[in-house]
C-alpha positions in Angstrom: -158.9 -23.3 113.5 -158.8 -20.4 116.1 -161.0 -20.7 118.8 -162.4 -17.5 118.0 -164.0 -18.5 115.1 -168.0 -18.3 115.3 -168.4 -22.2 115.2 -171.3 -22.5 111.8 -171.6 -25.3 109.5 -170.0 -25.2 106.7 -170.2 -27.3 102.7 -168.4 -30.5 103.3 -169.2 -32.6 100.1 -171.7 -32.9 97.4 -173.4 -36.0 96.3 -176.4 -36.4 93.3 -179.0 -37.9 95.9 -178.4 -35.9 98.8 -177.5 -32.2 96.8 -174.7 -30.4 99.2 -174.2 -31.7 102.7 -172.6 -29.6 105.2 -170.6 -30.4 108.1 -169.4 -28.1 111.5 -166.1 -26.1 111.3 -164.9 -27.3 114.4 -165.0 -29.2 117.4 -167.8 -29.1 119.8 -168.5 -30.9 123.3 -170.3 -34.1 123.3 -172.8 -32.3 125.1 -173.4 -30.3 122.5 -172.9 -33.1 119.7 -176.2 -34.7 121.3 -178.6 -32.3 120.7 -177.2 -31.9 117.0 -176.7 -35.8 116.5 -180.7 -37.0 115.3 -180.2 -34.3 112.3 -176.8 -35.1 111.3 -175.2 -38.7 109.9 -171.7 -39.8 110.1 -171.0 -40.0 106.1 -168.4 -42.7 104.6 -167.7 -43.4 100.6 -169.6 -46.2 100.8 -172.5 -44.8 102.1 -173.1 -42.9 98.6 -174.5 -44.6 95.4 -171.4 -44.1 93.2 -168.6 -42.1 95.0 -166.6 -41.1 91.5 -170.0 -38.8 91.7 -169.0 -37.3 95.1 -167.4 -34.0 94.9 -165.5 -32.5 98.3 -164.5 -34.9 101.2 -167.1 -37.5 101.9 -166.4 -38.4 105.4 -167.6 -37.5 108.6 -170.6 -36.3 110.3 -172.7 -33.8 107.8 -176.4 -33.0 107.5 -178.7 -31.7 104.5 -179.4 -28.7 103.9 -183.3 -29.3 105.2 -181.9 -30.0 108.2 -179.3 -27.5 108.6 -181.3 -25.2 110.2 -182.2 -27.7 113.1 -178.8 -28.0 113.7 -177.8 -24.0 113.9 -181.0 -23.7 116.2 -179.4 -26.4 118.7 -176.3 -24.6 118.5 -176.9 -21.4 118.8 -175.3 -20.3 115.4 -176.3 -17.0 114.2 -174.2 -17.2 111.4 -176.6 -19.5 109.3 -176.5 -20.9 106.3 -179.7 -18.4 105.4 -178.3 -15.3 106.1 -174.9 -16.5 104.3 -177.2 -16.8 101.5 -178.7 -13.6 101.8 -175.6 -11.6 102.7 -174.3 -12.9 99.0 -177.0 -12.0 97.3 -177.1 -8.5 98.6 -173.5 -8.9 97.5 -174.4 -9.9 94.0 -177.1 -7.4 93.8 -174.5 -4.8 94.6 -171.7 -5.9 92.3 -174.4 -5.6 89.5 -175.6 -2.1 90.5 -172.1 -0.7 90.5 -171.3 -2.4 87.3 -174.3 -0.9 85.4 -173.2 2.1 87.1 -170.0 2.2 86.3 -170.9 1.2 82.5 -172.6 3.9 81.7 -170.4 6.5 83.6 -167.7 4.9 80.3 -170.5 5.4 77.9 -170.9 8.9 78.9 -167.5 10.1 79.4 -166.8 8.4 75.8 -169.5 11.4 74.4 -167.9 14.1 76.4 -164.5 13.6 75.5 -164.0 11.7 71.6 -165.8 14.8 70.3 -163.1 16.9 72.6 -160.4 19.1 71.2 -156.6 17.2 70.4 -154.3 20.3 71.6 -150.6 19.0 71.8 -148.9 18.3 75.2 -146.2 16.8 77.0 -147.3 13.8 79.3 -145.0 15.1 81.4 -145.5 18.4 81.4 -149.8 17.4 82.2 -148.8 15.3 85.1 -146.7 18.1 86.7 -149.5 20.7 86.7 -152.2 18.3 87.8 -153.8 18.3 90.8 -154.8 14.4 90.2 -154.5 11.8 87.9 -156.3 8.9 87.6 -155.1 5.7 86.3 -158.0 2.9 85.6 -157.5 -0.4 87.1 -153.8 0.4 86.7 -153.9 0.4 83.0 -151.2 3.4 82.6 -148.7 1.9 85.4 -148.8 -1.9 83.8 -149.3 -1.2 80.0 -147.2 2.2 79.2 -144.5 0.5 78.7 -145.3 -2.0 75.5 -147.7 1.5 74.3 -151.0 0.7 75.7 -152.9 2.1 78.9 -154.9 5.3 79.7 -155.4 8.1 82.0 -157.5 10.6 83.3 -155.8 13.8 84.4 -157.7 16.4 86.6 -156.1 19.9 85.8 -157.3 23.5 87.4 -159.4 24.1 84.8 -159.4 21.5 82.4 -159.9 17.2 82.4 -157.0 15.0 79.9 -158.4 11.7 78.7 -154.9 10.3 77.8 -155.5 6.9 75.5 -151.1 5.8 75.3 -151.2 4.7 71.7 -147.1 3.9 71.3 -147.8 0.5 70.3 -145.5 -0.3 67.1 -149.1 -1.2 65.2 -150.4 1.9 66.0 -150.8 4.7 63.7 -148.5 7.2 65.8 -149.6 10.2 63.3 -152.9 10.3 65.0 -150.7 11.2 68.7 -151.0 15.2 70.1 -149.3 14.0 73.3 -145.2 13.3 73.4 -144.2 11.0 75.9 -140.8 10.5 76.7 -139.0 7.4 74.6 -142.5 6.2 73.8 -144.8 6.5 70.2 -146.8 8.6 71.9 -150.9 9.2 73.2 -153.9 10.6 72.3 -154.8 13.1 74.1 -158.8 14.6 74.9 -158.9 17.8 76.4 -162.3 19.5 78.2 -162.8 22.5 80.2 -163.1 21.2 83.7 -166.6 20.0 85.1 -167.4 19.0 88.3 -170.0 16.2 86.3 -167.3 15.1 84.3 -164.9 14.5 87.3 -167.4 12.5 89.0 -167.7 10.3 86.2 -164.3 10.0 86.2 -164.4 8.7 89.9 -167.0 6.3 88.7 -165.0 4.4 86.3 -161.5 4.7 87.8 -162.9 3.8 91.1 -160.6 6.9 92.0 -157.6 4.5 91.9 -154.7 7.4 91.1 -151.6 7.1 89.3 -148.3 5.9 90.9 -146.3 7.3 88.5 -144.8 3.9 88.2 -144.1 1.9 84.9 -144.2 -2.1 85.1 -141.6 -3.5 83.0 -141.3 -7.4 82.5 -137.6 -8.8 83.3 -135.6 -9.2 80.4 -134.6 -12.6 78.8 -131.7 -12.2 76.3 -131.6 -9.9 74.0 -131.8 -6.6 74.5 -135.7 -6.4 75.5 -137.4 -2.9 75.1 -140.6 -1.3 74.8 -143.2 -1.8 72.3 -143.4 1.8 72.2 -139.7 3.3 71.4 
């Protein structure tokens, strides 16, 4: 390990009458090993009740997590087990926040635009005159191929919701938007709204669109999209 590393302790092993014991990542001076050694114990297999029970490695010296905090004290270690704890909560807390977030930015832009007029287009032609398009989680790049995938595409004065429906179980009558050798999207057409766009943003996590398509190596045959 890099000397660098803030020394802190660390989960070592888990055992059903201790809970999780935790051990140093890395060396210290013997020194320093004497003001940790009365809250730590130097583990072995044997010392545990039934060791097919024992999950992680149980050798070596470890402590509880009682008294974990008597060892980061001796030590000096401000990155504690505590505030590990709390920094992944807040983390939690966070994820969950932008997930409910980002939720009901879907939900709304699902109002605005499946109620939206169906004009016919060229794909092509849209992504040429846009100033940006937004492809979801990479939906578009990895999924146009085989038919599926979506996009969002911000234009001067009007917002695309581009659902690629060129799958071969798809109803391709229901497509307003050519795309090139493919069945075919669907394609949602608003004026453009500053709201809207930030929704957009929400959902996407502004990730834009490559312009790339994903296409799995062939074996034998002649291979082929879902979608021609």
């Amino acid at each position: 390990m890099a000397e660098d590393t803030p020394l802190k302790l660390i989960e070592k092993c888990h055992a059903p009458e201790c809970g999780m014991l935790y051990a140093l990542n890395k060396e210290i001076s013997e020194e320093d090993f004497e003001k940790v050694k009365p809250f730590m114990q130097k583990f072995t297999p044997a010392t545990f009740e039934d060791v097919m029970k024992i999950s992680g490695d149980p050798h070596g010296w470890m402590c509880t997590r009682e008294n974990a905090p008597k060892v980061e004290e001796a030590l000096g270690i401000t990155e504690t087990l505590d505030k590990i704890d709390e920094d992944r909560q807040r983390q939690r807390e966070e994820f969950d926040k932008n997930r409910g977030k980002k939720e009901q930015a879907q939900l709304d832009l699902e109002d605005v635009f499946f109620s939206a007029a169906r004009p016919k287009q060229k794909l092509s032609n849209l992504i040429k005159a846009a100033q940006i398009v937004y492809d979801p989680t990479n939906s578009f790049r990895d999924n146009s191929y085989y038919g599926g995938g979506h996009l969002f595409i911000i234009m001067k004065n009007s917002i695309w919701y581009i659902m690629n429906n060129g799958r071969e179980e798809n109803n391709w009558n229901m497509n307003n938007i050519e795309i090139e050798e493919a069945g075919g999207a669907i394609g949602f057409k608003v004026p453009y709204d500053e709201h809207i766009h930030d929704l957009i943003k929400i959902v996407s996590e502004e990730n834009e669109y490559s312009g790339d398509t994903y296409k799995e190596p062939e074996i034998g045959g002649n291979g082929g999209s879902c979608g021609i």
